[in-house]
N, C-alpha and C positions, 0 to 999 in steps of 0.2 A: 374760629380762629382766635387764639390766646397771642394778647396783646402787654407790655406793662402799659398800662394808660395811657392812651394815645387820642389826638385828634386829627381831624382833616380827612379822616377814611370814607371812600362813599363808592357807589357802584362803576364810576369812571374809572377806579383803579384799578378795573378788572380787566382781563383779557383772558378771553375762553376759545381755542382751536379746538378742531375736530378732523383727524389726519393731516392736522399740517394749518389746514385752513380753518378762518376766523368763522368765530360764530357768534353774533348777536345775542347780548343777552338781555332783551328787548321781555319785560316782564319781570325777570327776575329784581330784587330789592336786598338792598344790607341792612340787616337789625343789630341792635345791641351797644354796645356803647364800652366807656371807658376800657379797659385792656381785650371785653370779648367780645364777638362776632359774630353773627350767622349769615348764609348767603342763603334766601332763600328762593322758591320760583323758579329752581334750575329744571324741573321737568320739563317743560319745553323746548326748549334749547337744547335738552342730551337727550330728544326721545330718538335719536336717529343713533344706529350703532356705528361704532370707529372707536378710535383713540384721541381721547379728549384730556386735553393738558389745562388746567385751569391756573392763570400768571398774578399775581398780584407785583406790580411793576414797581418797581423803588425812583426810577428816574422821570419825572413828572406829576408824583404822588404829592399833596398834600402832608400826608402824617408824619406826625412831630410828637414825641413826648412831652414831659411838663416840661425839661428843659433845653427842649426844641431840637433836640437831636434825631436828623431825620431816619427814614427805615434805611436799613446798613446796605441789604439785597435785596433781589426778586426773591419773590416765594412763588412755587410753585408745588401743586400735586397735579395727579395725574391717576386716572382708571381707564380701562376697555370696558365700553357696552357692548355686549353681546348677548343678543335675547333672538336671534335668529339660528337655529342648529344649522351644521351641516347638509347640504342635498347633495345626494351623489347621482349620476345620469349614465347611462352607456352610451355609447358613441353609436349611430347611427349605421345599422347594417342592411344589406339587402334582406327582404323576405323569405326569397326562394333563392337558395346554393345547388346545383348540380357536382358541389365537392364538397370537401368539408371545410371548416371556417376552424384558423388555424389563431390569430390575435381578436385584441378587443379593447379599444380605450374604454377608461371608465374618468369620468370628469365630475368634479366637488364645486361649489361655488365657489370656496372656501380653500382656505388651506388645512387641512388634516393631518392626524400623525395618529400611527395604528394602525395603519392598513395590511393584514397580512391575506396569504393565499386560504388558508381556510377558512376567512370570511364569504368565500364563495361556493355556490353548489350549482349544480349543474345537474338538468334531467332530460330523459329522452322520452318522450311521450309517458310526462310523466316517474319516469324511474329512474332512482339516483345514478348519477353517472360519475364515476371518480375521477377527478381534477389530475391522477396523477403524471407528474412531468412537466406540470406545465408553471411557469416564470412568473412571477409577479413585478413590475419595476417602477420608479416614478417615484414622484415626493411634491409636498405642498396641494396643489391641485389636480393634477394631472400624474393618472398612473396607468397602465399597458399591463393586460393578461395574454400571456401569447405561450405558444406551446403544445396546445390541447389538442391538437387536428387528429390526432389519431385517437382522439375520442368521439368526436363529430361524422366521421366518414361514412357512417350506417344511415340507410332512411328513418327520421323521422321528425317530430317536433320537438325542437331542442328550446330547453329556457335556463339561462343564466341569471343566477338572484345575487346578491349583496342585503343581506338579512340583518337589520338595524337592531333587533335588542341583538343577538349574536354577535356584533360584533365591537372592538376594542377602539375601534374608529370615534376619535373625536378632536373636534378643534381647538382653538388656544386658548379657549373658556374652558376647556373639558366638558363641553358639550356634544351629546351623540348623536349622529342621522336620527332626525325626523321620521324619516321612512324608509320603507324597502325600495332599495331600486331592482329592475328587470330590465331582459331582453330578451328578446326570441326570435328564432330565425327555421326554416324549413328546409331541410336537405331531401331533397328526390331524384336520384341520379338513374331511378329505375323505370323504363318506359313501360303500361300496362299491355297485359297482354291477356287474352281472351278464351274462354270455351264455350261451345254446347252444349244443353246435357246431352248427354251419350241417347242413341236410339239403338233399340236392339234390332237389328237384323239378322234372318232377313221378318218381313214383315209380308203377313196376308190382304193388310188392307191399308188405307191410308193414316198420314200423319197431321193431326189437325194442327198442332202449334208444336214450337218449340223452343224452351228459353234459351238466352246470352248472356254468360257472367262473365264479367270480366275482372281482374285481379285485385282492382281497385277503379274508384268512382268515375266513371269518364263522360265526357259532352259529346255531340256530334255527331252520332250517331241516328241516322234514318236506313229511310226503306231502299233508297238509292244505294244506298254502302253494301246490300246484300242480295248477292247473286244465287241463283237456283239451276240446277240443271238435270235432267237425265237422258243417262247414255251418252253427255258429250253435247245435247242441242240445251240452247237456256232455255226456261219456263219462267213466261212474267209473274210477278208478284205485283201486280196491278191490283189485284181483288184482295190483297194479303194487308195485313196491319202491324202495326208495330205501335207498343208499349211500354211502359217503363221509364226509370231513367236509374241514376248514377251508377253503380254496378251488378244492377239485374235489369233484365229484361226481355221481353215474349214479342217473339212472332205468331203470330196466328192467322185465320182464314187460309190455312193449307191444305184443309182436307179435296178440296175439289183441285186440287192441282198435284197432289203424288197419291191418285187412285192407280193410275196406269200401272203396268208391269215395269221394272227397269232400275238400271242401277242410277238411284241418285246421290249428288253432291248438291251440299250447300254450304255457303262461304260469307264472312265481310270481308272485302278486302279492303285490307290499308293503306295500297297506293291511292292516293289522288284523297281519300275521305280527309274528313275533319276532327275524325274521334281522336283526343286525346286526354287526358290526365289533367287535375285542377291546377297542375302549375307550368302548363301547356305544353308537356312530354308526347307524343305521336305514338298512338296502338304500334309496337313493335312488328307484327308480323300477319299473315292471314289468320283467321278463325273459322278452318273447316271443319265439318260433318258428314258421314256419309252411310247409306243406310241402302238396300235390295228390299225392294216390292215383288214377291214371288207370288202368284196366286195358287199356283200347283207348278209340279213337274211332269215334263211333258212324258207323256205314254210310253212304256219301254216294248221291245219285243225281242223273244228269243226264241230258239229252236230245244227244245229239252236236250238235258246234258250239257248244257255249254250257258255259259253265263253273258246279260246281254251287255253292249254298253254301257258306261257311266253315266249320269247328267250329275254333275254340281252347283251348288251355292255359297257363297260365303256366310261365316256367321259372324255376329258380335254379339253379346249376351254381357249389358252393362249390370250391374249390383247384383252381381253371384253371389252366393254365400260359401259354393263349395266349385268345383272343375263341373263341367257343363256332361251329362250324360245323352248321348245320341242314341234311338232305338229305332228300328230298321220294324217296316210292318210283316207282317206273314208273306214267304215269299222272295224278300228283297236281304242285302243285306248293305252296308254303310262301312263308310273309310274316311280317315282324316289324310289320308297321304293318296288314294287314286291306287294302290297296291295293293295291301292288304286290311280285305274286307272282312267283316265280321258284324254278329246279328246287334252289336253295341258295339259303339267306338266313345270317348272320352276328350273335349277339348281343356283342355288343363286354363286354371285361372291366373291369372297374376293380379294383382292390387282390386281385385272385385271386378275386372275385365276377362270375358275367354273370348278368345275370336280366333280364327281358323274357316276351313275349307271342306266340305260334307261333301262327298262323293256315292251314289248310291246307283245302285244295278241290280236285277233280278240275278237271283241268283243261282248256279248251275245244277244246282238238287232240286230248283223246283216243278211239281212237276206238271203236266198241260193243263193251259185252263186261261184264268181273265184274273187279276187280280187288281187291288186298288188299294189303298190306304193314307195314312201322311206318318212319315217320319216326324217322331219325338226330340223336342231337346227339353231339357228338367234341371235343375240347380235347387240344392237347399235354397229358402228363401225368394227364389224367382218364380215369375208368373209363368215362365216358361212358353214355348211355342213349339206349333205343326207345322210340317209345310206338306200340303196332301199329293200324291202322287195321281196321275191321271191312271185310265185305266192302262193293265197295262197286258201284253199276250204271251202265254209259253206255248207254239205251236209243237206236234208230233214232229219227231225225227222223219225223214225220209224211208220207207223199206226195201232193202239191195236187195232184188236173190240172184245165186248167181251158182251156175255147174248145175242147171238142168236138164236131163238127156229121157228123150222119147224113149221108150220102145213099143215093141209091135204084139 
Protein backbone atom coordinates (compact mmCIF):
# COMPACT_ATOMS: atom_id res chain seq x y z
CA UNK A 1 0.00 0.00 0.00
CA UNK A 2 1.72 3.49 -1.19
CA UNK A 3 1.19 5.94 1.24
CA UNK A 4 2.89 9.90 1.22
CA UNK A 5 4.37 9.53 4.71
CA UNK A 6 2.03 8.79 7.07
CA UNK A 7 1.57 7.69 10.72
CA UNK A 8 -0.69 6.08 13.14
CA UNK A 9 -1.20 2.87 10.47
CA UNK A 10 -1.48 -0.47 12.28
CA UNK A 11 -3.36 -3.75 11.85
CA UNK A 12 -6.69 -2.32 13.60
CA UNK A 13 -7.34 -0.32 10.47
CA UNK A 14 -8.15 -3.23 8.73
CA UNK A 15 -11.37 -4.90 7.99
CA UNK A 16 -11.40 -8.11 6.09
CA UNK A 17 -15.03 -9.82 4.89
CA UNK A 18 -15.54 -12.88 3.13
CA UNK A 19 -19.10 -12.96 1.23
CA UNK A 20 -20.38 -10.23 3.17
CA UNK A 21 -19.11 -11.39 6.58
CA UNK A 22 -16.20 -10.43 8.73
CA UNK A 23 -13.10 -12.31 9.00
CA UNK A 24 -10.54 -12.22 11.70
CA UNK A 25 -7.34 -11.39 10.85
CA UNK A 26 -6.05 -12.99 13.85
CA UNK A 27 -2.01 -13.64 12.62
CA UNK A 28 -1.84 -11.51 10.00
CA UNK A 29 0.86 -8.26 10.85
CA UNK A 30 1.44 -4.62 8.84
CA UNK A 31 5.31 -4.02 7.87
CA UNK A 32 6.73 -1.14 6.45
CA UNK A 33 6.65 2.27 7.40
CA UNK A 34 6.67 5.93 6.25
CA UNK A 35 4.40 6.09 2.80
CA UNK A 36 4.74 1.95 2.12
CA UNK A 37 3.07 -0.96 3.46
CA UNK A 38 2.68 -4.53 3.47
CA UNK A 39 -0.03 -6.79 4.96
CA UNK A 40 1.36 -9.74 5.63
CA UNK A 41 0.02 -13.45 7.10
CA UNK A 42 -3.23 -13.18 5.08
CA UNK A 43 -3.07 -16.97 4.25
CA UNK A 44 -4.89 -17.85 6.92
CA UNK A 45 -7.72 -15.90 7.01
CA UNK A 46 -8.30 -16.20 2.84
CA UNK A 47 -7.70 -20.04 2.85
CA UNK A 48 -11.39 -20.52 2.63
CA UNK A 49 -12.90 -19.68 -0.99
CA UNK A 50 -15.63 -16.61 -1.36
CA UNK A 51 -15.39 -13.00 -2.11
CA UNK A 52 -13.21 -11.27 0.15
CA UNK A 53 -13.18 -7.37 0.28
CA UNK A 54 -10.20 -6.11 2.19
CA UNK A 55 -11.38 -2.07 4.00
CA UNK A 56 -8.76 -0.03 5.30
CA UNK A 57 -11.43 2.37 7.15
CA UNK A 58 -10.66 6.31 7.22
CA UNK A 59 -13.39 6.94 10.19
CA UNK A 60 -11.44 5.76 13.43
CA UNK A 61 -7.97 5.41 11.75
CA UNK A 62 -5.11 6.88 13.41
CA UNK A 63 -3.22 8.09 10.03
CA UNK A 64 -2.14 11.52 9.58
CA UNK A 65 0.52 12.87 7.35
CA UNK A 66 3.37 15.21 8.36
CA UNK A 67 0.79 17.77 8.40
CA UNK A 68 -1.76 15.86 10.04
CA UNK A 69 -4.21 15.69 7.59
CA UNK A 70 -6.13 12.63 8.05
CA UNK A 71 -6.91 9.52 5.31
CA UNK A 72 -9.63 11.43 3.03
CA UNK A 73 -11.64 7.64 2.43
CA UNK A 74 -11.88 4.13 2.83
CA UNK A 75 -9.74 2.13 0.64
CA UNK A 76 -10.62 -0.87 -0.35
CA UNK A 77 -9.62 -4.00 -2.90
CA UNK A 78 -11.23 -6.83 -3.37
CA UNK A 79 -10.46 -10.66 -5.17
CA UNK A 80 -12.45 -14.19 -5.54
CA UNK A 81 -10.70 -17.32 -4.05
CA UNK A 82 -11.57 -20.01 -5.98
CA UNK A 83 -9.41 -23.02 -5.80
CA UNK A 84 -12.30 -25.51 -5.67
CA UNK A 85 -13.48 -26.45 -9.59
CA UNK A 86 -16.92 -27.07 -10.54
CA UNK A 87 -18.85 -30.74 -9.64
CA UNK A 88 -21.55 -31.62 -11.64
CA UNK A 89 -24.10 -34.50 -10.19
CA UNK A 90 -27.24 -36.17 -12.02
CA UNK A 91 -30.27 -36.15 -10.29
CA UNK A 92 -31.14 -39.20 -8.90
CA UNK A 93 -33.18 -41.88 -10.99
CA UNK A 94 -34.62 -45.20 -10.49
CA UNK A 95 -32.40 -48.31 -11.57
CA UNK A 96 -34.84 -50.32 -13.34
CA UNK A 97 -37.57 -48.27 -15.99
CA UNK A 98 -40.18 -50.68 -17.66
CA UNK A 99 -40.33 -47.29 -20.23
CA UNK A 100 -38.27 -45.18 -21.33
CA UNK A 101 -36.67 -42.13 -19.28
CA UNK A 102 -37.62 -39.14 -21.04
CA UNK A 103 -35.81 -35.89 -18.54
CA UNK A 104 -32.92 -35.62 -16.29
CA UNK A 105 -31.51 -32.87 -13.77
CA UNK A 106 -27.98 -32.39 -13.88
CA UNK A 107 -26.85 -30.03 -10.56
CA UNK A 108 -23.18 -28.06 -10.15
CA UNK A 109 -22.18 -27.03 -6.74
CA UNK A 110 -21.38 -23.96 -8.22
CA UNK A 111 -22.63 -21.61 -10.57
CA UNK A 112 -21.51 -22.43 -14.24
CA UNK A 113 -21.82 -20.89 -17.63
CA UNK A 114 -20.93 -23.25 -20.80
CA UNK A 115 -23.17 -25.63 -20.57
CA UNK A 116 -24.27 -26.80 -23.91
CA UNK A 117 -26.27 -30.13 -25.26
CA UNK A 118 -23.15 -31.78 -26.89
CA UNK A 119 -21.38 -31.87 -23.82
CA UNK A 120 -23.35 -34.92 -23.28
CA UNK A 121 -23.26 -38.54 -24.72
CA UNK A 122 -25.37 -41.11 -24.12
CA UNK A 123 -24.84 -45.16 -24.76
CA UNK A 124 -26.88 -48.19 -24.84
CA UNK A 125 -24.99 -51.13 -23.66
CA UNK A 126 -22.36 -49.55 -24.38
CA UNK A 127 -22.99 -47.94 -27.96
CA UNK A 128 -23.37 -44.41 -28.90
CA UNK A 129 -26.71 -43.26 -28.88
CA UNK A 130 -27.49 -39.88 -30.43
CA UNK A 131 -28.91 -37.02 -28.19
CA UNK A 132 -30.94 -35.98 -31.19
CA UNK A 133 -34.10 -33.69 -30.24
CA UNK A 134 -33.48 -33.60 -27.06
CA UNK A 135 -33.54 -29.76 -24.83
CA UNK A 136 -30.99 -28.53 -22.86
CA UNK A 137 -32.38 -25.64 -20.08
CA UNK A 138 -31.27 -23.99 -16.73
CA UNK A 139 -28.55 -21.49 -15.76
CA UNK A 140 -26.07 -20.95 -12.74
CA UNK A 141 -26.50 -24.39 -11.01
CA UNK A 142 -29.30 -26.05 -11.86
CA UNK A 143 -30.03 -27.31 -15.56
CA UNK A 144 -32.76 -30.07 -17.01
CA UNK A 145 -31.98 -32.62 -20.20
CA UNK A 146 -35.38 -33.64 -21.35
CA UNK A 147 -36.54 -34.74 -24.55
CA UNK A 148 -34.63 -38.06 -25.34
CA UNK A 149 -37.24 -40.76 -24.61
CA UNK A 150 -37.38 -41.85 -27.95
CA UNK A 151 -34.06 -42.67 -27.55
CA UNK A 152 -34.35 -44.79 -24.32
CA UNK A 153 -37.44 -46.90 -25.14
CA UNK A 154 -35.23 -50.12 -26.49
CA UNK A 155 -33.97 -52.78 -23.73
CA UNK A 156 -30.81 -52.09 -22.34
CA UNK A 157 -28.19 -50.48 -20.14
CA UNK A 158 -28.16 -46.97 -20.86
CA UNK A 159 -25.31 -44.36 -19.28
CA UNK A 160 -25.51 -40.66 -19.49
CA UNK A 161 -21.93 -38.93 -19.22
CA UNK A 162 -21.02 -35.04 -18.82
CA UNK A 163 -17.23 -35.50 -19.99
CA UNK A 164 -14.98 -32.85 -18.13
CA UNK A 165 -11.86 -32.21 -20.59
CA UNK A 166 -14.83 -32.08 -23.54
CA UNK A 167 -16.39 -29.72 -22.19
CA UNK A 168 -16.68 -25.71 -22.28
CA UNK A 169 -18.30 -25.80 -18.72
CA UNK A 170 -16.69 -23.52 -16.35
CA UNK A 171 -17.19 -21.33 -13.28
CA UNK A 172 -16.53 -17.55 -12.46
CA UNK A 173 -12.93 -18.33 -12.02
CA UNK A 174 -12.92 -20.08 -15.55
CA UNK A 175 -12.40 -23.11 -13.87
CA UNK A 176 -13.46 -26.65 -15.49
CA UNK A 177 -15.22 -29.74 -13.86
CA UNK A 178 -12.92 -31.68 -11.95
CA UNK A 179 -14.58 -34.71 -13.16
CA UNK A 180 -16.79 -36.61 -15.22
CA UNK A 181 -19.98 -36.90 -13.95
CA UNK A 182 -22.57 -40.16 -14.98
CA UNK A 183 -25.58 -41.95 -14.66
CA UNK A 184 -27.23 -44.96 -15.48
CA UNK A 185 -30.36 -46.45 -15.52
CA UNK A 186 -31.81 -50.05 -16.92
CA UNK A 187 -34.73 -50.24 -19.19
CA UNK A 188 -36.45 -54.01 -19.37
CA UNK A 189 -39.96 -53.80 -20.63
CA UNK A 190 -39.49 -57.30 -21.97
CA UNK A 191 -40.72 -60.39 -20.02
CA UNK A 192 -38.28 -63.64 -20.59
CA UNK A 193 -39.42 -66.14 -22.27
CA UNK A 194 -38.13 -69.89 -22.65
CA UNK A 195 -37.25 -73.11 -24.94
CA UNK A 196 -36.11 -76.74 -24.92
CA UNK A 197 -33.76 -77.88 -27.15
CA UNK A 198 -35.84 -79.48 -29.84
CA UNK A 199 -35.94 -83.70 -29.48
CA UNK A 200 -36.24 -85.42 -32.44
CA UNK A 201 -39.25 -87.63 -32.80
CA UNK A 202 -40.19 -89.94 -32.94
CA UNK A 203 -37.65 -91.86 -30.81
CA UNK A 204 -36.82 -95.79 -30.16
CA UNK A 205 -35.68 -95.47 -26.96
CA UNK A 206 -35.44 -93.23 -24.00
CA UNK A 207 -34.52 -89.43 -23.35
CA UNK A 208 -32.05 -89.09 -20.47
CA UNK A 209 -31.80 -85.26 -20.08
CA UNK A 210 -32.94 -82.26 -21.52
CA UNK A 211 -31.69 -78.69 -21.48
CA UNK A 212 -33.85 -75.02 -20.83
CA UNK A 213 -32.80 -71.88 -22.26
CA UNK A 214 -34.35 -69.16 -21.70
CA UNK A 215 -34.03 -65.60 -23.53
CA UNK A 216 -32.18 -64.07 -20.92
CA UNK A 217 -30.81 -64.77 -17.11
CA UNK A 218 -33.61 -65.74 -14.89
CA UNK A 219 -34.04 -66.99 -10.94
CA UNK A 220 -36.55 -69.41 -9.65
CA UNK A 221 -36.70 -71.96 -11.33
CA UNK A 222 -36.94 -75.69 -9.68
CA UNK A 223 -38.06 -79.09 -10.21
CA UNK A 224 -41.65 -78.06 -9.00
CA UNK A 225 -42.12 -75.55 -12.01
CA UNK A 226 -41.82 -78.63 -14.53
CA UNK A 227 -44.36 -80.88 -15.49
CA UNK A 228 -43.97 -84.40 -17.30
CA UNK A 229 -46.61 -86.38 -18.93
CA UNK A 230 -47.48 -89.15 -21.35
CA UNK A 231 -50.43 -89.84 -23.32
CA UNK A 232 -52.23 -87.16 -21.02
CA UNK A 233 -51.32 -89.06 -17.23
CA UNK A 234 -48.19 -86.99 -15.34
CA UNK A 235 -45.06 -88.86 -14.65
CA UNK A 236 -43.18 -87.89 -11.41
CA UNK A 237 -39.94 -86.28 -11.72
CA UNK A 238 -39.11 -87.24 -8.16
CA UNK A 239 -35.86 -89.20 -9.26
CA UNK A 240 -35.21 -86.32 -11.93
CA UNK A 241 -32.71 -83.33 -11.16
CA UNK A 242 -32.28 -80.25 -12.14
CA UNK A 243 -29.16 -77.99 -12.83
CA UNK A 244 -27.85 -74.98 -13.92
CA UNK A 245 -28.74 -71.52 -13.38
CA UNK A 246 -29.13 -67.97 -15.07
CA UNK A 247 -30.15 -68.68 -18.70
CA UNK A 248 -29.10 -72.46 -19.32
CA UNK A 249 -30.09 -75.23 -17.88
CA UNK A 250 -30.46 -79.35 -17.78
CA UNK A 251 -32.94 -81.66 -16.67
CA UNK A 252 -31.70 -84.95 -16.21
CA UNK A 253 -32.23 -88.47 -14.58
CA UNK A 254 -35.10 -89.04 -17.44
CA UNK A 255 -33.95 -91.98 -18.89
CA UNK A 256 -35.92 -94.44 -16.57
CA UNK A 257 -39.04 -92.52 -16.90
CA UNK A 258 -39.68 -91.96 -20.90
CA UNK A 259 -38.55 -95.74 -21.77
CA UNK A 260 -42.23 -96.64 -22.23
CA UNK A 261 -44.18 -96.24 -25.54
CA UNK A 262 -46.29 -93.00 -25.91
CA UNK A 263 -46.67 -89.65 -26.69
CA UNK A 264 -44.91 -87.38 -24.28
CA UNK A 265 -45.12 -83.58 -23.29
CA UNK A 266 -42.91 -81.73 -21.05
CA UNK A 267 -43.57 -78.27 -19.72
CA UNK A 268 -42.50 -75.24 -17.04
CA UNK A 269 -45.31 -73.69 -16.34
CA UNK A 270 -45.50 -70.03 -15.54
CA UNK A 271 -48.55 -69.79 -13.65
CA UNK A 272 -47.99 -69.93 -9.95
CA UNK A 273 -43.70 -70.27 -10.46
CA UNK A 274 -41.16 -67.78 -9.38
CA UNK A 275 -39.07 -67.71 -12.46
CA UNK A 276 -38.39 -64.43 -13.49
CA UNK A 277 -35.87 -61.91 -15.02
CA UNK A 278 -33.02 -59.90 -12.85
CA UNK A 279 -35.17 -56.92 -12.59
CA UNK A 280 -38.21 -59.02 -11.57
CA UNK A 281 -40.24 -59.31 -15.04
CA UNK A 282 -42.36 -62.95 -14.73
CA UNK A 283 -41.43 -65.97 -17.62
CA UNK A 284 -44.10 -64.63 -20.09
CA UNK A 285 -45.68 -67.95 -21.08
CA UNK A 286 -45.35 -71.94 -20.82
CA UNK A 287 -42.10 -73.59 -22.05
CA UNK A 288 -43.31 -76.80 -23.78
CA UNK A 289 -41.65 -79.99 -25.59
CA UNK A 290 -42.94 -82.81 -26.91
CA UNK A 291 -41.60 -85.81 -28.45
CA UNK A 292 -43.14 -89.97 -29.52
CA UNK A 293 -41.28 -93.03 -27.97
CA UNK A 294 -42.22 -95.68 -30.86
CA UNK A 295 -40.35 -98.92 -30.38
CA UNK A 296 -41.74 -100.44 -33.72
CA UNK A 297 -45.08 -100.49 -35.66
CA UNK A 298 -47.47 -102.60 -34.94
CA UNK A 299 -47.79 -105.74 -37.56
CA UNK A 300 -49.66 -104.96 -40.77
CA UNK A 301 -51.82 -107.66 -42.63
CA UNK A 302 -53.21 -108.00 -46.09
CA UNK A 303 -54.71 -110.20 -48.60
CA UNK A 304 -52.46 -109.99 -51.99
CA UNK A 305 -53.66 -107.44 -54.51
CA UNK A 306 -55.14 -104.96 -52.19
CA UNK A 307 -53.04 -102.75 -49.94
CA UNK A 308 -53.38 -103.17 -46.04
CA UNK A 309 -54.09 -100.39 -43.61
CA UNK A 310 -52.19 -97.41 -42.58
CA UNK A 311 -50.46 -97.10 -39.09
CA UNK A 312 -48.77 -93.49 -38.46
CA UNK A 313 -46.31 -91.44 -36.54
CA UNK A 314 -45.43 -88.04 -36.26
CA UNK A 315 -42.10 -86.65 -36.91
CA UNK A 316 -39.84 -83.88 -35.80
CA UNK A 317 -36.30 -84.01 -37.14
CA UNK A 318 -34.56 -80.72 -35.23
CA UNK A 319 -30.89 -79.57 -37.08
CA UNK A 320 -31.70 -80.70 -40.56
CA UNK A 321 -29.46 -79.56 -42.85
CA UNK A 322 -31.67 -80.27 -45.91
CA UNK A 323 -35.87 -81.61 -46.11
CA UNK A 324 -36.10 -84.84 -44.28
CA UNK A 325 -36.03 -88.11 -46.75
CA UNK A 326 -38.54 -91.07 -45.67
CA UNK A 327 -37.76 -94.62 -47.29
CA UNK A 328 -40.35 -97.33 -47.05
CA UNK A 329 -38.53 -101.03 -46.48
CA UNK A 330 -39.19 -103.91 -49.15
CA UNK A 331 -42.72 -104.32 -49.36
CA UNK A 332 -44.28 -101.35 -47.65
CA UNK A 333 -44.64 -98.10 -48.96
CA UNK A 334 -44.88 -94.37 -46.91
CA UNK A 335 -47.07 -91.10 -47.24
CA UNK A 336 -46.87 -87.70 -45.63
CA UNK A 337 -50.73 -87.00 -46.38
CA UNK A 338 -52.46 -90.86 -45.63
CA UNK A 339 -53.23 -90.69 -49.72
CA UNK A 340 -50.81 -90.95 -51.72
CA UNK A 341 -48.07 -93.48 -50.99
CA UNK A 342 -44.92 -93.99 -52.50
CA UNK A 343 -41.67 -96.24 -51.99
CA UNK A 344 -40.05 -92.29 -50.68
CA UNK A 345 -41.98 -89.42 -49.46
CA UNK A 346 -40.10 -85.92 -48.36
CA UNK A 347 -40.86 -83.88 -45.15
CA UNK A 348 -39.82 -80.42 -46.22
CA UNK A 349 -37.63 -78.19 -43.63
CA UNK A 350 -38.13 -74.71 -42.65
CA UNK A 351 -35.42 -72.93 -40.30
CA UNK A 352 -33.53 -76.52 -39.59
CA UNK A 353 -37.03 -78.06 -38.34
CA UNK A 354 -39.24 -80.84 -40.70
CA UNK A 355 -42.03 -82.19 -38.78
CA UNK A 356 -44.99 -83.80 -40.26
CA UNK A 357 -47.02 -87.22 -40.27
CA UNK A 358 -45.58 -90.73 -41.89
CA UNK A 359 -48.23 -93.01 -42.83
CA UNK A 360 -47.09 -96.30 -43.93
CA UNK A 361 -48.98 -99.76 -45.29
CA UNK A 362 -48.04 -102.85 -47.20
CA UNK A 363 -48.38 -102.26 -50.24
CA UNK A 364 -50.81 -103.83 -52.88
CA UNK A 365 -48.03 -105.32 -55.47
CA UNK A 366 -46.61 -107.13 -52.72
CA UNK A 367 -46.68 -110.32 -52.93
CA UNK A 368 -47.47 -113.33 -50.16
CA UNK A 369 -45.29 -113.90 -47.58
CA UNK A 370 -43.97 -112.27 -43.91
CA UNK A 371 -42.19 -109.30 -44.16
CA UNK A 372 -40.48 -106.80 -41.55
CA UNK A 373 -38.06 -103.97 -41.75
CA UNK A 374 -37.99 -100.19 -40.21
CA UNK A 375 -38.72 -97.10 -42.15
CA UNK A 376 -35.75 -94.55 -42.87
CA UNK A 377 -35.81 -90.80 -42.20
CA UNK A 378 -32.06 -89.25 -43.42
CA UNK A 379 -31.16 -85.34 -43.57
CA UNK A 380 -27.78 -83.89 -44.89
CA UNK A 381 -26.11 -83.44 -41.54
CA UNK A 382 -28.48 -85.40 -39.21
CA UNK A 383 -28.06 -88.52 -37.38
CA UNK A 384 -31.09 -89.55 -38.77
CA UNK A 385 -33.59 -92.51 -37.49
CA UNK A 386 -35.69 -96.03 -37.86
CA UNK A 387 -38.74 -96.75 -36.71
CA UNK A 388 -38.76 -100.90 -37.38
CA UNK A 389 -41.93 -102.26 -38.45
CA UNK A 390 -43.14 -105.51 -36.64
CA UNK A 391 -43.65 -108.47 -38.64
CA UNK A 392 -45.95 -108.02 -40.99
CA UNK A 393 -48.36 -110.77 -43.45
CA UNK A 394 -49.57 -110.68 -47.22
CA UNK A 395 -51.98 -113.78 -47.16
CA UNK A 396 -53.05 -115.69 -50.70
CA UNK A 397 -56.23 -114.33 -52.20
CA UNK A 398 -59.17 -116.59 -51.91
CA UNK A 399 -59.83 -119.12 -55.14
CA UNK A 400 -63.59 -118.67 -56.69
CA UNK A 401 -64.44 -121.42 -59.22
CA UNK A 402 -67.53 -121.12 -60.48
CA UNK A 403 -69.81 -122.73 -63.81
CA UNK A 404 -68.90 -126.27 -63.12
CA UNK A 405 -71.06 -128.92 -64.80
CA UNK A 406 -70.70 -132.88 -64.50
CA UNK A 407 -71.21 -135.18 -67.12
CA UNK A 408 -71.75 -138.74 -67.51
Amino acid sequence: MLFRSVGGFDLADLRLTRDGFPVPLAGAAVIGGGGTFTIVRLSAATAIDGAYVLTLARDGAGIADAAGNPLAEDVTVSWLADTIPPLAEFESVPLIHRTALDEIGILFNEDVFGLRLADFALTRDGEPVPLDGAVLSGSGREYRLAGFGGQTGADGLYELSLTAPDTAVADVAGSPPASNASTSWLVDATAPTGGFAPVDSPRTGSLSSIAITFSEDVTGLDLADIVLTRNGQPVSLAAATLSGAASEYLLSGLYALTGDEGQYTIRVVAAGAEIMDLTGLPLDADVTAGWTTLRSLAGLTTTYGGASAAVSFPVLAAAVGDDVTVSAPAGFEVSSDGIAFAATVTIPQSAGTATGTIFVRIAANTAVGTYSGAVGLASPGWVGASVPIDTSTVTPRSLTVTGLVAES
